[in-house]
Steps between C-alpha positions, in 0.01 A plus 500: 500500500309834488271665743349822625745772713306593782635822587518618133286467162726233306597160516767291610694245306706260665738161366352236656776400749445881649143418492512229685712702820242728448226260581651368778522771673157571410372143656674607844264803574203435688179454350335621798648870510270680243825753367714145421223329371413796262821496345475106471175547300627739268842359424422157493168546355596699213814318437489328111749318247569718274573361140672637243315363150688442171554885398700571837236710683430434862142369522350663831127445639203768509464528811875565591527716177178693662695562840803656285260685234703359272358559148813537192761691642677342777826556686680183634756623800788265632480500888827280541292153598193605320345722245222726543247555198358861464228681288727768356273767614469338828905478468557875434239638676671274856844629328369858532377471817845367675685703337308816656523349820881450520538853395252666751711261739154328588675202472817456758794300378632188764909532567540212320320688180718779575820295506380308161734630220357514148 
């Protein structure tokens, strides 16, 4: 299942069975506050199938390809329970940007970042 990331420009790709949690959760916010209803519409709303045709490649609608910008080049970035689908230029230039945040320490770590061993 596929659909829009609304705090960044890509999409999300979930297994169905992670879907489904997902849209659970989703059904237990309130219609009637405007901020949980928002994120029902756009979730929800955008979500698709996605099929993958007889040459392998991931078939993905316009309008969710719009939201993404995604045009040839595209990166595909495992997220443990999901996979996020980037532009490459919208991929490096977000790459870029964390990257000089972390280092102008714009961005503070948690403990439990600091304690995570790589």
């Amino acid at each position: 299942m596929c659909t829009v990331d609304i705090q960044h420009p890509c999409l999300l790709l979930y297994p169905v069975p992670e879907w489904e949690e997902i849209e659970l959760k989703l059904c237990e916010l309130s219609s009637m506050n405007p901020q949980e209803r928002l994120a029902q519409q756009k979730l929800l709303g955008n979500a698709s199938d996605c099929e993958i045709d007889k040459s392998g490649r991931l078939l993905i609608n316009g309008p969710l390809r719009q939201h993404a910008s995604l045009e040839k080049n595209i990166i595909l970035v495992g997220q443990l329970k999901k996979f996020e689908i980037w532009s490459e230029q919208a991929w490096q230039a977000q790459m870029q940007q964390d990257i000089s945040e972390m280092q102008a320490s714009e961005i503070q770590l948690t403990e439990r970042l600091l304690d995570l061993s790589l």
